[in-house]
Every structure is written in C-alpha cells, then in structure tokens.
C-alpha positions as CSV (number, residue, x, y, z in Angstrom):
1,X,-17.9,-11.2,20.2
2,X,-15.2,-11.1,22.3
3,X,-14.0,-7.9,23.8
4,X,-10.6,-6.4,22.0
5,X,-7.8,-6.4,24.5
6,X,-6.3,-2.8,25.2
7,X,-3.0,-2.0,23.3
8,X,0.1,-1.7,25.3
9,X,1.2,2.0,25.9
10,X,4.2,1.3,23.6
11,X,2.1,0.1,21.0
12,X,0.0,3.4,21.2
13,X,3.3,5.7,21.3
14,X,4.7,3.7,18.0
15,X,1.7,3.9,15.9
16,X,1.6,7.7,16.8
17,X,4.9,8.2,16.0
18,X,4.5,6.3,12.8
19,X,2.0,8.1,11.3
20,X,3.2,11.4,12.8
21,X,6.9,10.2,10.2
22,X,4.7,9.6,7.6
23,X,2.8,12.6,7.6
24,X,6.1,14.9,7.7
25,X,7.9,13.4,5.2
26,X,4.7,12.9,2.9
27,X,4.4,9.5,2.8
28,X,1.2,8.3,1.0
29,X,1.4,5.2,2.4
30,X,3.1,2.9,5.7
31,X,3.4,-0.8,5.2
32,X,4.1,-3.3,8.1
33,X,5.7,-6.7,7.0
34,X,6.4,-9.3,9.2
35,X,9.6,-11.5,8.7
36,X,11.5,-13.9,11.1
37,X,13.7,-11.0,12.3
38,X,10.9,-9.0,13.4
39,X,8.9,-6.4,11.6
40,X,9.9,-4.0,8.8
41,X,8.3,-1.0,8.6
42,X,8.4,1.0,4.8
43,X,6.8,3.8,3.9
44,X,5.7,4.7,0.3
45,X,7.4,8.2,-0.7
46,X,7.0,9.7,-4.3
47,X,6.1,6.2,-5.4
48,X,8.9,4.0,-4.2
49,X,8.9,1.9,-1.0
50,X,11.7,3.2,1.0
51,X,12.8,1.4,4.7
52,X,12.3,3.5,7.6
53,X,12.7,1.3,10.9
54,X,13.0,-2.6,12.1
55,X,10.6,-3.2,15.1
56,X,10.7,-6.8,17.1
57,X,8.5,-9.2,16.5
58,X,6.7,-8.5,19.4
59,X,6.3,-4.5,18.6
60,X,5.4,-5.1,15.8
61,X,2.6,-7.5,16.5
62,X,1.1,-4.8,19.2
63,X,1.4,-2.1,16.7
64,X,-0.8,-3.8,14.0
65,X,-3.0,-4.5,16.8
66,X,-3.6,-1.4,17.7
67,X,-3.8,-0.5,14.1
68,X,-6.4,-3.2,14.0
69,X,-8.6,-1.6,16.8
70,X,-8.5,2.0,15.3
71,X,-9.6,0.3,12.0
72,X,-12.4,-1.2,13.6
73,X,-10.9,-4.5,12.9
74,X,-11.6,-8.2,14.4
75,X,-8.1,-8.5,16.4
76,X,-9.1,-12.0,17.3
77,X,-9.2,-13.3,13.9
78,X,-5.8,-13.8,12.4
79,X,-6.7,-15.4,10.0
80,X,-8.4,-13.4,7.3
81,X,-7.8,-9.9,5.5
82,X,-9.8,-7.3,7.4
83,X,-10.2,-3.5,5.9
84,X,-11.4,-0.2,7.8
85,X,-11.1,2.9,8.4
86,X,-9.7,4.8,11.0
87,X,-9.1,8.4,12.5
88,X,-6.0,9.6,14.4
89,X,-4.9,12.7,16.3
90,X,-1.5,14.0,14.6
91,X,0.7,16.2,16.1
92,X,2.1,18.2,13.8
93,X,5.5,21.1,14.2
94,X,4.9,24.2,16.2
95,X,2.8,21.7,18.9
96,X,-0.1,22.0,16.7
97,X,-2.0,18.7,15.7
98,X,-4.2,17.3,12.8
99,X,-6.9,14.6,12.5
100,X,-7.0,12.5,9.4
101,X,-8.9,9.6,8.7
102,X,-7.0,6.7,6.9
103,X,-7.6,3.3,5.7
104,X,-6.2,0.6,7.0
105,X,-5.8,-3.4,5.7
106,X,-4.2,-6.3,7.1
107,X,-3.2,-9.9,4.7
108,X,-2.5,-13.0,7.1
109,X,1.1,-14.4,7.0
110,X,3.4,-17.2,7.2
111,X,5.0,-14.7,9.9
112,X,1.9,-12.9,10.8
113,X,-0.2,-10.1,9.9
114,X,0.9,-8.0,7.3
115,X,-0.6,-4.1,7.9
116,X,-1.0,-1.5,5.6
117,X,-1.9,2.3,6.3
118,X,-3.2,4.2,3.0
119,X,-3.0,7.8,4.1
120,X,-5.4,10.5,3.1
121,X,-5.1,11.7,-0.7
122,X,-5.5,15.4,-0.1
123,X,-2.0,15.0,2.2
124,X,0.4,14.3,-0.8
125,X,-2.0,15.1,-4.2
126,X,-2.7,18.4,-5.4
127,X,-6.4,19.2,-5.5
128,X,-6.5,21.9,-8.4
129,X,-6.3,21.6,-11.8
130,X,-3.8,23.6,-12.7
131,X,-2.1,22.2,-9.7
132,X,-1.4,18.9,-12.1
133,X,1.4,20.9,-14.1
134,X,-0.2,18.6,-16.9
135,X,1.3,19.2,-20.3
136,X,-0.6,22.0,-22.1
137,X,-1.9,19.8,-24.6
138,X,-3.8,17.9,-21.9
139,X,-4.4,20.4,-19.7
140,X,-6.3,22.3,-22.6
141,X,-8.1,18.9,-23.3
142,X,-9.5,18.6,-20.2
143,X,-10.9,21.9,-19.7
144,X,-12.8,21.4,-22.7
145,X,-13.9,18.3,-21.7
146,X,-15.2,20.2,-18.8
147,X,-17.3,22.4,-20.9
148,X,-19.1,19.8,-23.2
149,X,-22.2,18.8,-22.4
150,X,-21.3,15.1,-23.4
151,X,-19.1,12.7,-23.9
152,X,-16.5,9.7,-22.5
153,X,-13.5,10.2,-20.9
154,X,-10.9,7.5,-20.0
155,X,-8.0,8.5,-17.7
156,X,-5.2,5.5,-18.3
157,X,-2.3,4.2,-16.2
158,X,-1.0,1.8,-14.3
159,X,-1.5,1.4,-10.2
160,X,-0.2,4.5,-9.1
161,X,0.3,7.0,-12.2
162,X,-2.2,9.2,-10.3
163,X,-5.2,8.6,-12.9
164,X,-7.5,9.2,-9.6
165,X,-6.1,12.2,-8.7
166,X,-6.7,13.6,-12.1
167,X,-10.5,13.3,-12.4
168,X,-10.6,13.9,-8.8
169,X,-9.5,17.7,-9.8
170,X,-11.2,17.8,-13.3
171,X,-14.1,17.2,-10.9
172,X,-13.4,19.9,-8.7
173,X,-13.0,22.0,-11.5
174,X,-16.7,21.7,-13.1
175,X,-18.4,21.7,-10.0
176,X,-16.4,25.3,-8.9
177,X,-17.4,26.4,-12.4
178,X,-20.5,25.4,-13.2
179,X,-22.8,25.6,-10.6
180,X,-26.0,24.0,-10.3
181,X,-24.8,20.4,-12.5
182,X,-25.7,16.9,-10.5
183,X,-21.8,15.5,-10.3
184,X,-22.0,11.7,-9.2
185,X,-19.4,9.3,-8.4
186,X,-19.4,5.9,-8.2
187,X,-16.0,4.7,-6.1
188,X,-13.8,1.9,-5.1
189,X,-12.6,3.3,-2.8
190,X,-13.9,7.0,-2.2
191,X,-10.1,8.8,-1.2
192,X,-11.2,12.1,-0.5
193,X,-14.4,14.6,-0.1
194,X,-15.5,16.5,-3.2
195,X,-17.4,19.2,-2.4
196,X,-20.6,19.7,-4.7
197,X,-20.0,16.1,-5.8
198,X,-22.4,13.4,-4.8
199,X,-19.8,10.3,-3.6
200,X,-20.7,6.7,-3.5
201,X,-18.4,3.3,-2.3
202,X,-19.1,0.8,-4.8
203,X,-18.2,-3.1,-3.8
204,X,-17.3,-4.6,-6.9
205,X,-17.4,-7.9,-5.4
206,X,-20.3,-7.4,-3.4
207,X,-23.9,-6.3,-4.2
208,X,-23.5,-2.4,-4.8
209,X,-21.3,-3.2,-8.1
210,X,-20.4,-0.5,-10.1
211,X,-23.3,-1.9,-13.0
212,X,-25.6,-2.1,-10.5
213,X,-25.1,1.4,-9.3
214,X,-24.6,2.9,-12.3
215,X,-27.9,2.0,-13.9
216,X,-29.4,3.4,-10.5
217,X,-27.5,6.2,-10.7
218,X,-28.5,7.1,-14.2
219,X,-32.2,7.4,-12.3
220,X,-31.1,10.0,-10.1
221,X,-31.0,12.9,-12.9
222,X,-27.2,13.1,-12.8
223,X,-25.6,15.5,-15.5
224,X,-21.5,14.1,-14.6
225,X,-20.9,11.2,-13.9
226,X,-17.5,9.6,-12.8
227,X,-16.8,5.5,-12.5
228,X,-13.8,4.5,-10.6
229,X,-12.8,2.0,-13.5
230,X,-14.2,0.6,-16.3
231,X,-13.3,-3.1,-15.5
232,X,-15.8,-5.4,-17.7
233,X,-18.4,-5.0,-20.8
234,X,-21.6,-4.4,-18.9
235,X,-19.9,-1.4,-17.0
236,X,-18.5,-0.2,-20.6
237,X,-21.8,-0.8,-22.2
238,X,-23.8,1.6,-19.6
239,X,-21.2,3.9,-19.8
240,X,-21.0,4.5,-23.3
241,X,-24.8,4.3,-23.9
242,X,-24.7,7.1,-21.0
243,X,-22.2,9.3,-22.9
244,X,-24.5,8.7,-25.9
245,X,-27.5,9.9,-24.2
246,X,-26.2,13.4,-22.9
247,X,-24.1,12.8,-20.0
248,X,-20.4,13.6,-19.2
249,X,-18.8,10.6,-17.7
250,X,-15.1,10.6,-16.4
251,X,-13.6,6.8,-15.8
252,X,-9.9,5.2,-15.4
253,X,-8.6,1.9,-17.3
254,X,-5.8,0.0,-17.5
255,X,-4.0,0.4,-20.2
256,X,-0.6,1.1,-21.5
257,X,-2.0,3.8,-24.1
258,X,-4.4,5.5,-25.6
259,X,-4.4,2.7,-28.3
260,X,-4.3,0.3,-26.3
261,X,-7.2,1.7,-24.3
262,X,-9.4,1.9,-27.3
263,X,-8.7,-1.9,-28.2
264,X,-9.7,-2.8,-24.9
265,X,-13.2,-1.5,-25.5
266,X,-12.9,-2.9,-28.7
267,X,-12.0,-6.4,-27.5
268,X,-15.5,-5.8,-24.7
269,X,-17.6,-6.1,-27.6
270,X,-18.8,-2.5,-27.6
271,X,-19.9,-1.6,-31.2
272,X,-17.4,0.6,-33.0
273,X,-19.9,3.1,-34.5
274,X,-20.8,3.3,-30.9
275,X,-17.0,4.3,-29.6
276,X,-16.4,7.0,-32.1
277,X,-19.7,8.9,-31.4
278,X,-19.4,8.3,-27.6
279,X,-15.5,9.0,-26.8
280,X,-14.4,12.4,-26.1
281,X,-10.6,11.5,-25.6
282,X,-8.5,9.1,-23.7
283,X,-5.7,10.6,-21.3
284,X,-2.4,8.4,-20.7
285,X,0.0,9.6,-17.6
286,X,2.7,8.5,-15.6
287,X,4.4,10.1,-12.7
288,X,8.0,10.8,-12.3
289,X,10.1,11.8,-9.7
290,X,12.0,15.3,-10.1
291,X,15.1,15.9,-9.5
292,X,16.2,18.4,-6.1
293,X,20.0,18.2,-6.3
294,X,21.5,15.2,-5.4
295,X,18.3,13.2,-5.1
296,X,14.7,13.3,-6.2
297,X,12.0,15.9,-4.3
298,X,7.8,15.3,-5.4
299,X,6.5,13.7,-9.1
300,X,5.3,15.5,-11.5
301,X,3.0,13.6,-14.5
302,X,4.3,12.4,-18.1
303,X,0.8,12.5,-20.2
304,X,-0.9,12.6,-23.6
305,X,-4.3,13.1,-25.0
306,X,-6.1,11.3,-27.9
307,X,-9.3,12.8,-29.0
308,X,-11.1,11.4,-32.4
309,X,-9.7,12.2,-35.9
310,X,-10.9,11.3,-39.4
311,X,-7.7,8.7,-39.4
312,X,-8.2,7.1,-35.7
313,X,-12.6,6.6,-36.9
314,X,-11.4,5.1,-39.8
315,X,-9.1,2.9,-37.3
316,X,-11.7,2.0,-35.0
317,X,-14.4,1.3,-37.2
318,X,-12.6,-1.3,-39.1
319,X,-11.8,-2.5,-35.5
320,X,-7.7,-2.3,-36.2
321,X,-5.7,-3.4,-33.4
322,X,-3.6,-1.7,-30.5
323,X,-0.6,-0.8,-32.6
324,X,-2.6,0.3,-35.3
325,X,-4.6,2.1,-33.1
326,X,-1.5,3.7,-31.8
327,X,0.3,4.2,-35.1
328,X,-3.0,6.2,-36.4
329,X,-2.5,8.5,-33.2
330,X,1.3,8.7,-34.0
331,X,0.6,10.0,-37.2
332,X,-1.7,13.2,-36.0
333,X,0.5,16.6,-35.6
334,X,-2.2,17.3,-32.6
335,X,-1.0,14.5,-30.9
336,X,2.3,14.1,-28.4
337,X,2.7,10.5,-26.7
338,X,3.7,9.6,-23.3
339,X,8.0,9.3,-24.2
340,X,7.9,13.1,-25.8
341,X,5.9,14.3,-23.1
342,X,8.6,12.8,-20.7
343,X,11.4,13.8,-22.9
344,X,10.7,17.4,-22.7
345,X,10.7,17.0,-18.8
346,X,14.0,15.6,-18.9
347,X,15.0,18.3,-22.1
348,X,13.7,20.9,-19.5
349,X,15.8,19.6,-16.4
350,X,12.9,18.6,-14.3
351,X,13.7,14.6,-14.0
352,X,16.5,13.2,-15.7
353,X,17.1,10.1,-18.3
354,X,17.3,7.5,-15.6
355,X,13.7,8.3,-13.9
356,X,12.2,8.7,-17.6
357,X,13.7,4.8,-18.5
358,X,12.6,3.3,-14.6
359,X,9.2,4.8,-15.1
360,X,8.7,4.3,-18.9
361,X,11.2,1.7,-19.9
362,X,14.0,1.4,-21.9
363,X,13.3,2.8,-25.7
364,X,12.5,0.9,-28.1
C-alpha cells in the first residue's frame, strides 16, 4: 500500500478551522462539493444547507485529503466512496479545546471528490427526555412505553426529523431508571455512546445485517432491544415475534404517518392478529425551525402518537389501507396528528406558518 503523502500546512490550518466554524455555530454537518470554480464548502445548520466559503480547486482538493487521512481513508484511490471515522483537536472560546470524533465519507466526481463531515450527535441533539419539548401527548406515551415490560415501538419520519435522537433519549431514560435491564442496540450507524446500553454497527449490506444480528442478539438474554430501522419483512418478522415474546423493542421507519406506518407492515406480510397484539404505538415527528426575531434559532419537533384502539384493531385486522388506517386514528379524541401538533407551535409563537408549510406541506 502506498504510503499517504503528508497534507500541506494550509490544508491542516483549513480543515481546523472548518470544523472549529462548524462546531460554534452548531453545524451538524460540513459538506465539500467540487465544481469547476473550485470547491464549495456548506454546512448543515437546523436542517438546511447553508453556504459558508468558496475554496480553489486546489484547497479544496488538499482539504479532502487531509480529511481523507484523518478518516483513515485510501487517498490514492479516487475512484471509489470511502467512509471512516476520525478524531480532531477543537479549539474552542476562552483558548480551551475539545476532541470529537466524526465521521467522514467521500463520493467520486465528475470534478473530484465530493467530502462530507457528519459531526458528533451529542454536539447539536439534546440527550434527555424531557429535553425533546415533545408534545405532552407523546411525551406521556413514551414514558409509558418505558415502563412496560413489552411491546413495539416505531419512531417515523423522514431523513432528518430526528427519529434517532428520540429513541436515543427514550433509551437513556430506561437505563437511568431502571437499573439492572440488558438494553441492546443494533445500529447503522452507532452516533453516540449510551451509557448502560450495549451498542452494536450493523452492515446492512454486509454480513452483520440487522436479521442476522438480531436473531443473535435475542440469544444474549436482552430485555430492550432497539433496531436502527425496520427496512424489510425478515427484520419486521423477528421484531414483532420478539415484542410478542416479552421484549421491549424501539425501531424507526419510513413513513409519512402513523397510518402509513402500520400499512407498511401490513404490505411486509406480517399477520394482522400479530400487529395488534405486538404494537405498543407508533410516533410520527418532524422538526421545525423556531423563530429568534428576524430569523430562525434551533428546531424543535412537530409529533403524534398512535397506540391501539377498538376502531384502529378493527382497521388492521381487516388489513384496510393507509388512509383508512389514518382516518380510524383521525376519528379517536386521544389522538392529535402531526399538522395540529404543528399548528399549536405556530398558535403558540414558536415557528410560524411559513416553516409549518416548508416542513409539512401546503394543506390540503
């Protein structure tokens, strides 16, 4: 293997000072595209992609180099994604200075090597529960959740709507509360350390898939369990048969709703009698910016919780589709969906109409 050549001194100054930015201003992530005029450098702040700096062609290349050799990366092969993980020194205000490990993942270009730095979760997310500022509703769901001694529950959303973060804390809460439980996680990525909770990095694509590792798993005497995502029928299948057989599991999905998150598993063949004894609830959130004056400051989450009714097991078991699914949930007193919960944030001044129609759409 041939040796990696050392980075230029400016290279090391800019990739300091680029993480140092994206630290301070909270930046979950930093992304490095190459065009013809040079590289752009964006970093990802309360959700949106926002331009920070234009670097030549030529910084730019030494700077995802370096990046590369911090990642652990092959900087002689251009010509295939790469991902690692790498640690850095920040300096931080005051003269004082942090060390965080990120992740980091380059994408070959028709201009070069496109770089992209996922900072660490516990920078930007709130680790507590109660840190959330959940709705009530699902707030209340969740700590009962936390308290059964079985059941499924599906955290949905799309990329970004902070469905990790959630179970992440609802994790953090059992183990701080109930000592003594076996907490497992199965992860694609693992984004942060959970302390009392047993972590492992799943390759979905490689041998250590999340089936294969849950039906280890389920030999190692666990009590919680958490799956990344539920992504295909054999994962849902264990999963459910797990709830079923006295365990608590916690997994995301993508879906649009709790409906549509049902219909899903539904549509994976799972038996319906099996869905309505296994489910505890399904949570739906999405994240919107709040308003600080003039502009926007931090997210806070839009988000509803669906537990089983008489009406939504009469629903599933005739195996009814999304909107049914959805209209049965509609019709329950107990149950506010994703546009009230993000009305009363606008009703209560904390976002406004504009973020609630970018982040949930125009009403129908």
């Amino acid at each position: 293997m041939p040796p990696s050549a050392p980075a230029a001194p400016d290279a090391l100054a800019t990739v300091d000072r680029l993480l140092r930015d994206a630290v301070t201003a909270g930046a979950s992530d930093i992304h490095l595209d190459p065009s013809a005029d040079g590289v752009e450098v964006r970093m990802r702040r309360d959700g949106l992609l926002q331009h920070t700096e234009q670097l030549s062609a030529e910084a730019g290349r030494a700077a995802i180099a370096r990046l590369m050799v911090m990642g652990g990366l092959l900087t002689y092969r251009l010509d295939v994604p790469q991902e690692g993980r790498m640690q850095a020194v920040v300096q931080q205000g005051g003269g004082a200075s942090r060390l965080i490990e990120a992740r980091v993942a380059v994408m070959p270009t028709t201009h070069g090597l496109r770089a992209v730095v996922r900072l660490p979760a516990e920078l930007t997310q709130p680790r507590d529960l109660e840190a959330l500022q959940l709705p009530p509703r699902v707030l209340d769901g969740l700590r009962r959740f936390a308290d059964a001694d079985a059941g499924l529950l599906l955290v949905t959303g799309p990329a970004g709507s902070g469905k990790t973060t959630t179970l992440y804390a609802l994790l953090e809460w059992i183990a701080q509360r109930h000592a003594g439980l076996s907490i497992i996680s199965l992860e694609d990525p693992v984004e942060r350390d959970l302390p009392g909770v047993t972590q492992i990095e799943v390759r979905p694509f490689g041998e250590l898939t999340y089936e294969r590792a849950l039906k280890s798993v389920l030999r190692q005497d666990p009590q919680v369990l958490m799956l990344g995502e539920i992504r295909d029928r054999a994962t849902a299948s264990i999963a459910v048969q797990a709830a079923l057989s006295g365990h608590r599991l916690v997994s995301t999905m993508h879906a649009g709703s709790p409906g549509g998150a049902i219909a899903r598993l539904l549509e994976m063949g799972l038996e319906p009698y099996q869905i309505t004894s296994a489910l505890f609830g399904v949570v739906a959130q999405r994240l919107l910016r709040r308003r600080s004056g003039d502009g926007y400051e931090g997210r806070i989450p839009a988000a509803a919780i669906a537990t089983i009714d008489a009406e939504l097991r009469r629903c599933i078991l005739q195996r009814d589709d999304e909107a049914t699914l959805q209209r049965a949930l509609q019709s329950s007193d107990a149950y506010q969906d994703l546009r009230a919960s993000a009305r009363t944030l606008v009703e209560q001044g904390v976002t406004d109409e504009e973020e609630m129609t970018r982040v949930m759409g125009a009403d129908a």
